[in-house]
N, C-alpha and C positions, 0 to 999 in steps of 0.2 A: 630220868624222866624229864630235868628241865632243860637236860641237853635232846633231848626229841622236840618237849616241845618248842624249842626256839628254833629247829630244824623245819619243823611244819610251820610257823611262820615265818619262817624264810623262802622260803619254796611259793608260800600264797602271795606273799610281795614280789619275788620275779615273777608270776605269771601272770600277780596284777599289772607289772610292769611291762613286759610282750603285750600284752593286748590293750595297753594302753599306746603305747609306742609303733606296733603294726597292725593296719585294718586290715581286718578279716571279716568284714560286713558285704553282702552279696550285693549291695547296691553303687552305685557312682555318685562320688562327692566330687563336691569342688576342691575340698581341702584334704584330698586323700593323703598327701605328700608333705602336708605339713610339720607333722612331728617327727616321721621318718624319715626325709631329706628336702628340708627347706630348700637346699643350696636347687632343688632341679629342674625346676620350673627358669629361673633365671641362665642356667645354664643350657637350657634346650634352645632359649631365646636369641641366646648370645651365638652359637654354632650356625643357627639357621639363620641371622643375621649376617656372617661371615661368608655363607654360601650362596646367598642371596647378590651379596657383594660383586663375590667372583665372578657371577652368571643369575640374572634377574628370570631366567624361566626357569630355575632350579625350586624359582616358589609355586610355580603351577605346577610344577611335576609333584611334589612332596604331597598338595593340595589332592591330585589324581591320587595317590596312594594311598591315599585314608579312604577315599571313596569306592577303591575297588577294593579295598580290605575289608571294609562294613559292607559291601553287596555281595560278600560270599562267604557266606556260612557265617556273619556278625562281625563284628569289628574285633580282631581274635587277632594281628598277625600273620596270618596265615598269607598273606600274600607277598611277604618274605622271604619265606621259605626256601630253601634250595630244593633242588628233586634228590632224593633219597632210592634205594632198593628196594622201598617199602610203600613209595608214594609217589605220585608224580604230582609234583606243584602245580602254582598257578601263574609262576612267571611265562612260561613258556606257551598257557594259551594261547589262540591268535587274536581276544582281545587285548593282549600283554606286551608279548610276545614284540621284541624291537621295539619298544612303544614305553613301557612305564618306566621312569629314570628316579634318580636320586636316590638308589639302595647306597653309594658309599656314604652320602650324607648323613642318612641312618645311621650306619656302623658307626660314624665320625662321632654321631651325637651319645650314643649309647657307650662307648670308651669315656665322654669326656662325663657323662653323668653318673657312670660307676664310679670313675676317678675320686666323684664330687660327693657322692656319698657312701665313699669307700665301702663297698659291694655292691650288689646287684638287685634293687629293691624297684627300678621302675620296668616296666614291660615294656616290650618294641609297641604293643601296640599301642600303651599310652604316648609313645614317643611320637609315633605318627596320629595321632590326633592332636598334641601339642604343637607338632611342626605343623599342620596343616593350620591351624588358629594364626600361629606365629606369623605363617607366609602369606595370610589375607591380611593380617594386620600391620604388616611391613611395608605390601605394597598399596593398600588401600589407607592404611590412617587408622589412627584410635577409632574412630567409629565404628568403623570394620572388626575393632578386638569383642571377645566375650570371654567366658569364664567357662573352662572348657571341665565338663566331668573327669574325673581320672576315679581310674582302683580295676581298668581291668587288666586282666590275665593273657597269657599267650599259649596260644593251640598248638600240641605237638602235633599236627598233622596237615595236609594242605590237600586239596581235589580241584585239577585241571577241568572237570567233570562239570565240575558244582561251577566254576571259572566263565565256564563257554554258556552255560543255562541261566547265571544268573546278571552279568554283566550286559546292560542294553544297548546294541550293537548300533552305529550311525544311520542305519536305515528304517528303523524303527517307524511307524504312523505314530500318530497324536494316544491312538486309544492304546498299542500296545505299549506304550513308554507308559500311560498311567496307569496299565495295567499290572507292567513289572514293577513299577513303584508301590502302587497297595499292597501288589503279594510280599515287598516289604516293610509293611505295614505304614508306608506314607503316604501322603496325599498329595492332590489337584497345586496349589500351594508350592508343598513342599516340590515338585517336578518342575515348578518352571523356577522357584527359589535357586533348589541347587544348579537347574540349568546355568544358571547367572555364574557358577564358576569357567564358564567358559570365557568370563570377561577377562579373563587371563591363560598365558601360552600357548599354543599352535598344534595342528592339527596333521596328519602326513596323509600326502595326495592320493592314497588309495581307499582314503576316509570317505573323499569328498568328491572324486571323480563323477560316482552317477550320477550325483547331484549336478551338477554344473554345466553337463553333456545331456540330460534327461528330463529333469525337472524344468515344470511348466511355471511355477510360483518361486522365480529367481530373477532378479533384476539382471536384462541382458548384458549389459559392458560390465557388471559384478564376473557375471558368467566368463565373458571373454577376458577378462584378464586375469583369473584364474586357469582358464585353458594355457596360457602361456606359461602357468609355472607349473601344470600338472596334463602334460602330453596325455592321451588315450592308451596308449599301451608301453607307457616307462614311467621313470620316475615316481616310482612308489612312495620313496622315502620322502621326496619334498615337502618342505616345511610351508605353512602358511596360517598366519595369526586367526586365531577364533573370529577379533575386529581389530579396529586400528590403534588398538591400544595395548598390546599385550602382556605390557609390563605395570599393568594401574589396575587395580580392582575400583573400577568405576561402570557405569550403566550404560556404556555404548552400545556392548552387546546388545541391551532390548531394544536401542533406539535403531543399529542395523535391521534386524527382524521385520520392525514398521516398514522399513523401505526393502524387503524380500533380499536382503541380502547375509541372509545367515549362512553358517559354513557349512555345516551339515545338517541334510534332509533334516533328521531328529530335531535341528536348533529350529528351523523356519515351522516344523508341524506345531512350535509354542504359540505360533501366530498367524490366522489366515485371513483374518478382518472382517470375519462373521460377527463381531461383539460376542463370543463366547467367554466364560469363564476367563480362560489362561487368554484369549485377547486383552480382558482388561487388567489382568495382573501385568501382562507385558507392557501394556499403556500406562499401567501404574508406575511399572519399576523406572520405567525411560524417563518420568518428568521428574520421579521423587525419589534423590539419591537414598533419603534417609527412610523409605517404606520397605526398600530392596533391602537397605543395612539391616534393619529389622528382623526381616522375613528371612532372608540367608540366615543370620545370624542364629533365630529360633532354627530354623530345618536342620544346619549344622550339626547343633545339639542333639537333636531329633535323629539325627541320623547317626551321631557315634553312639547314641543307646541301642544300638540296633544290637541284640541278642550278645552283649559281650561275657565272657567267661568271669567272672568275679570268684571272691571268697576263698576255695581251695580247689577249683574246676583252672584246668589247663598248669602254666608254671610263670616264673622270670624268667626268660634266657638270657643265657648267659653271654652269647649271641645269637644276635637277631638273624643269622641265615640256619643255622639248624636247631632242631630240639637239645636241651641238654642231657 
């Protein structure tokens, strides 16, 4: 009898001990990873600082990753994914599609973070919201840092489908851009906020072609010397900076905008100098680096909440290009 009962209290202290040790709470903390692997938060920092090193637009690619991973189907992973028998991804859209970079980073980071808390306790897609914090805060400054939620989960599954309908393509008007943004549940705000991640890496010339050959609200020698690095019918792939800063998360971007020289149609519909709404948030973010820090900063957060899998919903992978 006293050997049961000290059997059943054994059993009640490991399971006070799991569930004190790993969260299984359906919400996002800031200190998800705290008891379960201090070491990963420093280590995700450390990786994406190294990669940053090698090639400074590896931090606007990481940044793009988190962003099409929360606008299809939640901030889940899911844009990872390899294509499978079962599924066809969302790398391979043509909003993707040659275009999204730094998956080996990923991989790079998610080895060195298992290493560090010897198994598999962080999810790819906390890892891309980490790296994405990191690579605003490396190339912009402490100001630029926040305190990013973690504890979600990773989606066994991926929709090309869902890729193409939910990502807002560069030609977008003013009203449809705020319209694919409410139907993901953000705002006026939050659209020209995260616009402002464009104040970092470049954009490729089939992005931006109509714009610069069509468009009436473009500053002409802007236009023409773009013409030169993005011919009418070649050169798809050419590269060319959002603005003249591509490696600084600073507010050029909205102060180009004022003078109509945004990069794509989408960027210039944040500003037509009607004094509308998103006019004066653009005239706000251009004079005051630290309202932009702010307001990115909040939308950020804002938008890795977006529908993530938590508690026992999706898995860890084990790696981050297939389900385990």
């Amino acid at each position: 009898m006293a050997s049961h009962l000290q059997s059943l209290v054994l059993l009640v202290m490991v399971v006070t001990l799991v569930t004190l040790i790993i969260p299984t709470h359906a919400e996002l903390t800031r200190n998800f990873y705290k008891r379960v692997c201090p070491k990963s938060l420093p280590v995700v920092r450390s990786i994406v600082e190294q990669a940053i090193i090698r090639e400074r637009r590896i931090g606007a690619s990481l940044l793009r990753l988190h962003f099409h991973d929360c606008f299809v189907n939640g901030c889940d992973g899911s844009v990872l994914l390899d294509d499978t028998s079962t599924f066809t991804g969302e790398k391979n859209a043509p909003p993707n599609k040659n275009s999204l970079r730094g998956f080996e980073v990923v991989d790079e980071i998610k080895a060195a973070v298992d290493k560090a808390c010897k198994r598999s306790v962080v999810s790819c897609a906390d890892i891309l919201a980490i790296a994405a914090r990191d690579s605003i805060a490396i190339l912009g400054g402490p100001q630029l840092s926040y305190k990013v939620l973690l504890g979600r989960r990773d989606a066994r599954n991926a929709s090309q489908d869902a890729a193409n309908s939910n990502l807002p393509p560069p030609f977008l008007s003013f009203s449809q851009l705020l319209s694919n943004f409410i139907a993901h549940g953000l705002d006026l705000k939050d659209l020209v906020a995260l616009s402002g991640g464009h104040t970092i890496g470049f954009a490729q010339c089939f992005t931006f072609r109509d714009r610069i050959y069509n468009d009436t609200n473009i500053d002409q020698s802007f236009a023409a010397s773009l013409q030169n690095k993005c011919p009418q019918s070649s050169g798809d792939d050419n590269l060319t900076p959002f603005d003249p800063t591509p490696a600084t998360v600073d507010t050029t971007y909205y102060k180009e905008l004022l003078h109509n020289r945004g990069l794509l149609h989408s960027d210039q519909e944040l500003y037509k100098g009607s004094g509308s709404e998103s006019d004066r948030l653009v005239e706000l973010y251009s004079r005051k680096p630290f309202a932009f820090a702010r307001d990115f900063k909040a939308s950020m957060i804002k938008m890795g909440n977006m529908k993530p899998l938590t508690g026992n919903e999706g898995e860890i992978r084990l790696n981050c290009r297939k389900v385990n």
